[in-house]
C-alpha positions as CSV (number, residue, x, y, z in Angstrom):
1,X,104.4,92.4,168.9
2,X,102.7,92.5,172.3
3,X,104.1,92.1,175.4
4,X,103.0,89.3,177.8
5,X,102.1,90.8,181.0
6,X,102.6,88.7,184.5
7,X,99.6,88.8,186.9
8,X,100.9,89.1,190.2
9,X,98.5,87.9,192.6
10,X,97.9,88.6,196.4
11,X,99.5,86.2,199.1
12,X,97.9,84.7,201.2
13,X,98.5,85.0,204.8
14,X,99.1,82.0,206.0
15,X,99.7,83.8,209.6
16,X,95.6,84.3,209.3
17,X,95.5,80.0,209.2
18,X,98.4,78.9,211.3
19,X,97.3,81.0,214.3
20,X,94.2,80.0,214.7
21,X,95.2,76.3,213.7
22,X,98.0,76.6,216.2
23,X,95.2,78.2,218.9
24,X,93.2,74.9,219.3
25,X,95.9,73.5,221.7
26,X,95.8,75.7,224.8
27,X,91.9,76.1,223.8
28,X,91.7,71.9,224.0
29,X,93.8,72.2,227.4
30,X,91.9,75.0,228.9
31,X,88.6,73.1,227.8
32,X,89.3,69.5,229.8
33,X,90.6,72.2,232.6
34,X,87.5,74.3,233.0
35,X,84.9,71.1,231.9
36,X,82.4,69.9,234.5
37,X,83.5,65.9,234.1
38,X,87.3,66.9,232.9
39,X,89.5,68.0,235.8
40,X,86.2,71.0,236.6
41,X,87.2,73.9,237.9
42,X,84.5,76.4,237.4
43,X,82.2,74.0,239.4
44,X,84.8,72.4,241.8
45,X,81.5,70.1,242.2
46,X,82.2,66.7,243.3
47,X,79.0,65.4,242.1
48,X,79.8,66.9,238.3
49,X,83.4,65.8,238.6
50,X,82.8,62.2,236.6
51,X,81.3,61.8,233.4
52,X,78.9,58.8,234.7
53,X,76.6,61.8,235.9
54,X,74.7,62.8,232.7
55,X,74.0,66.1,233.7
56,X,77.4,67.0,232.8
57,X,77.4,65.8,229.3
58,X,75.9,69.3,228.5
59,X,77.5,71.3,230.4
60,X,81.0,70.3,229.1
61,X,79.5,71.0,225.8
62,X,78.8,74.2,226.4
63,X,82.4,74.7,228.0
64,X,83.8,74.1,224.6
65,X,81.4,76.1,222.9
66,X,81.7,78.8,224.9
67,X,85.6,79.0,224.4
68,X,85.1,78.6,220.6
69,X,82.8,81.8,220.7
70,X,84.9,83.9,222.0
71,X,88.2,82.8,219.9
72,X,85.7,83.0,217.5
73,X,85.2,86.9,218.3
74,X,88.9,87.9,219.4
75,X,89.9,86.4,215.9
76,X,87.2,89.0,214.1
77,X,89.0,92.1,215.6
78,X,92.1,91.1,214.1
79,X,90.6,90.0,210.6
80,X,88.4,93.5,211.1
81,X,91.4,95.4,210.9
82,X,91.7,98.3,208.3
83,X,95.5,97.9,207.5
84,X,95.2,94.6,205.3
85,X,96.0,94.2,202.1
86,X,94.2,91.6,200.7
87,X,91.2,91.5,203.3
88,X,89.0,88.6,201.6
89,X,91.6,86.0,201.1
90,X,92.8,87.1,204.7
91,X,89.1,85.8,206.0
92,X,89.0,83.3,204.4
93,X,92.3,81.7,205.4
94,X,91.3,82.8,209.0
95,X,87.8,81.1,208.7
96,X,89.6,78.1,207.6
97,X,92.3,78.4,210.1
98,X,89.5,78.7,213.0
99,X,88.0,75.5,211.8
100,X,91.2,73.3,212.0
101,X,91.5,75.1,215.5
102,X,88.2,73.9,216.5
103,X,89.0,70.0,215.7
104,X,92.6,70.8,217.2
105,X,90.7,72.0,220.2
106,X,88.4,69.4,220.5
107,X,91.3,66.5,219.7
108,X,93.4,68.4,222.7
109,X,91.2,68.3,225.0
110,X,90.3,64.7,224.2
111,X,94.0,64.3,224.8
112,X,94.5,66.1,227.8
113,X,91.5,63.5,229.6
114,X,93.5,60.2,228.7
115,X,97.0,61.7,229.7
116,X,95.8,63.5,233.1
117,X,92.7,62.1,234.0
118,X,91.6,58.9,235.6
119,X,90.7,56.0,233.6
120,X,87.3,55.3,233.5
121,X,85.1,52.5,232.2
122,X,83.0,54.0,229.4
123,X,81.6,50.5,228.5
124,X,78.1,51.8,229.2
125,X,78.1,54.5,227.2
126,X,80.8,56.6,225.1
127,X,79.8,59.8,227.0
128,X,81.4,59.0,230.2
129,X,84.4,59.6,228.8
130,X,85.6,63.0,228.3
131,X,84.5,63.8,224.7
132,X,81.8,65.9,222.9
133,X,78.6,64.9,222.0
134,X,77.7,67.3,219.8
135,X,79.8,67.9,217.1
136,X,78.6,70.9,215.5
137,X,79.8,72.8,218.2
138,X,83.3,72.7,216.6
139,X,81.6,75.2,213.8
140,X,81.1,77.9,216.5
141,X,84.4,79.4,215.9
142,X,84.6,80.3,212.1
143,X,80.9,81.2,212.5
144,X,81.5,83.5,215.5
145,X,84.4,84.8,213.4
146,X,81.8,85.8,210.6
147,X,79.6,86.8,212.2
148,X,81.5,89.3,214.1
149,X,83.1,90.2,210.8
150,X,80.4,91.6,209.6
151,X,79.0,93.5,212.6
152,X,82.7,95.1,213.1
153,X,82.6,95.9,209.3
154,X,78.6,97.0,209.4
155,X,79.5,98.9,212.6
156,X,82.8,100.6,210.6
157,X,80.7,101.1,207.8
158,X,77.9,103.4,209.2
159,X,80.2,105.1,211.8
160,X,82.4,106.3,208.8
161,X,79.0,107.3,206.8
162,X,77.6,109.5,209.9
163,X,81.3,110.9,210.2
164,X,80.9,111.8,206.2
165,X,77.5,113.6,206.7
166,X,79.1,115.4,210.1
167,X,81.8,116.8,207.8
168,X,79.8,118.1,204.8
169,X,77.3,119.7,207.7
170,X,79.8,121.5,209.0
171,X,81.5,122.8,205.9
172,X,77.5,124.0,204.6
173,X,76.7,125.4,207.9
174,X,80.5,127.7,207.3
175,X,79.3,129.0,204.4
176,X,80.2,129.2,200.4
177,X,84.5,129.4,200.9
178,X,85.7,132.9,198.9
């Protein structure tokens, strides 16, 4: 008679999804704050103030894109960490978790402009509005995040290798041990 054995498998971290997730708000708010056409204060330009100027449409772009690269690299250091226990599923969850952040970010800042901002008439064209125009910009987070995933891990990976070769130098350089 055999015994059935019970496969216990990893779980996930749903802290690796929910924070990121949960990250996209204040990112949303900070975009419509910082945003050359939301309330603009990087610029504190008059001129790029309201969306009916087109030159901002790619500036606040960029805003948001910017602010998505580097949650996209803060969340790497913590999914680069050496003290997890089930590493993989732990990126994966966080990659998924930074691309619900990314359309929360987007959808809060969208919000933010029709709570705080003036109306405006966007009958013209949709871009005069506070909103994004380019949509893959919401993929810059989970692609930041992997990317600077693997340099953190290529980077751990080679500084532990030259460390290795250090060590056995030093022990052949010491001599045969009696």
């Amino acid at each position: 008679m055999t015994k059935a054995t019970l496969r216990t498998r990893p779980r996930l971290s749903w802290a690796m999804f929910a924070v990121p997730a949960a990250a996209g708000l204040p990112l949303g708010i900070l975009w419509w704050l910082l945003a050359p056409g939301g309330l603009n204060l990087v610029t504190r330009d008059p001129a790029l103030s309201s969306g009916t100027n087109p030159e901002v449409w790619l500036p606040r772009d960029l805003t948001l894109a910017g602010l998505l690269v580097l949650a996209g690299c803060l969340l790497a250091v913590f999914l680069a960490d050496r003290k997890r226990a089930d590493p993989q599923a732990d990126l994966l969850m966080g990659l998924a978790g930074a691309l619900c952040g990314a359309v929360v970010a987007w959808q809060a800042g969208l919000l933010s402009a029709q709570l705080w901002a003036p109306d405006v008439d966007a009958s013209a064209n949709a871009s005069i509005a506070f909103s994004l125009r380019a949509w893959p910009v919401l993929l810059l987070w989970p692609a930041a995040t992997a990317v600077s995933v693997f340099a953190l891990e290529l980077h751990n990976l080679l500084g532990r290798k030259s460390d290795d070769e250090t060590h056995q130098s030093r022990h052949a350089a010491a001599g045969p041990v009696k």
